[in-house]
N, C-alpha and C positions, 0 to 999 in steps of 0.2 A: 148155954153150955156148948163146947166145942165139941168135935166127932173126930177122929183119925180116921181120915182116907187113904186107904193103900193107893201107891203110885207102880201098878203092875206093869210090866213090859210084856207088849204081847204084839205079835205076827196076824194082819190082817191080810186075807185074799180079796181082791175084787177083779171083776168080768172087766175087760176096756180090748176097744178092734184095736190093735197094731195092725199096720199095712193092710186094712179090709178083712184081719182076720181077729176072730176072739180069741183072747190069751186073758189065762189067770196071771194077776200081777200079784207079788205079797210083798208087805210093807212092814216094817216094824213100828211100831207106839206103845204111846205110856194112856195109862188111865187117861194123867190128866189132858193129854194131847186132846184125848176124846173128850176132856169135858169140856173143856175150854173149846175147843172147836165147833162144839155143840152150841155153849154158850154166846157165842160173837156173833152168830145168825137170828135173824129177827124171827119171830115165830110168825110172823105176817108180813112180807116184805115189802107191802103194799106201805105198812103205816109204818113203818120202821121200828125204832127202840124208843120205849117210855124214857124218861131221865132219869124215874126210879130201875129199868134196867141197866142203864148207862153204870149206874152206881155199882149195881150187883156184878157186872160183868167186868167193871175195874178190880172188885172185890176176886173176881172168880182168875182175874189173869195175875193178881199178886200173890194168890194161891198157887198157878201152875209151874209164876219163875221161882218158886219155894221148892216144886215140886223137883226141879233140875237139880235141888242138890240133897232130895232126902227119898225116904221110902215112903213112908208115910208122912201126911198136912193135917193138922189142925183142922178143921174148917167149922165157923158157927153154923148153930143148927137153920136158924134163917136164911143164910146161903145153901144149906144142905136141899131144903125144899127147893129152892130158884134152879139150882144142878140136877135134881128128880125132875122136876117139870122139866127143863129143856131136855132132856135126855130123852125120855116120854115122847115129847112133838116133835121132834128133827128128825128128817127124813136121813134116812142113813142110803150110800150107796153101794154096798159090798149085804148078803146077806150071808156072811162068814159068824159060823156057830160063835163067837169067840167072843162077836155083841149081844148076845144073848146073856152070854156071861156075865159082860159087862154090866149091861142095862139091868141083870136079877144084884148083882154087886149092890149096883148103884139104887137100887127101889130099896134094899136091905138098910140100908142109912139112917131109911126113914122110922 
């Protein structure tokens, strides 16, 4: 059984030094930017991607260019787990309130 995932647009902040000094930068993105962005990272980068990730994450990027022309994606619940889990273990680098959001969104799925 499929799930509709909202494809939210939302304003991230993160810390980075320009010219030796720290500056907030903010960015805009979508859900899926986040998922899929998530998803393309090994969660061990020592051992890289099983070939059953390889599958999942082809699954997760024909979901995201879905995503470019709609609000909400379909997505099977099987993939809904592999998008919870990565979401889960990927080190994020911004600790902007907004992934929080997200990441409670996205455990909600389940």
């Amino acid at each position: 059984m499929a799930k509709k995932v909202e494809n939210k647009k939302i304003a991230i902040s993160i810390d980075r030094y320009v010219d030796s000094e720290l500056k907030e930068i903010s960015f805009e993105t979508t859900y899926f930017e986040l998922i899929y962005g998530a998803c393309k990272r090994p969660t061990d980068p020592q051992s890289g991607f099983s070939w059953e990730d390889i599958e999942k994450i082809n699954r997760v990027k024909n979901y995201y260019e879905e995503s470019k022309e709609k609000e909400e994606v379909l997505v099977e619940d099987a993939d809904i787990s592999f998008i919870v889990n990565r979401i889960k273990t990927n080190k994020w680098n911004s600790i902007d309130i907004k992934l929080l959001d997200f990441k409670k969104y996205i455990e909600g799925l389940t």
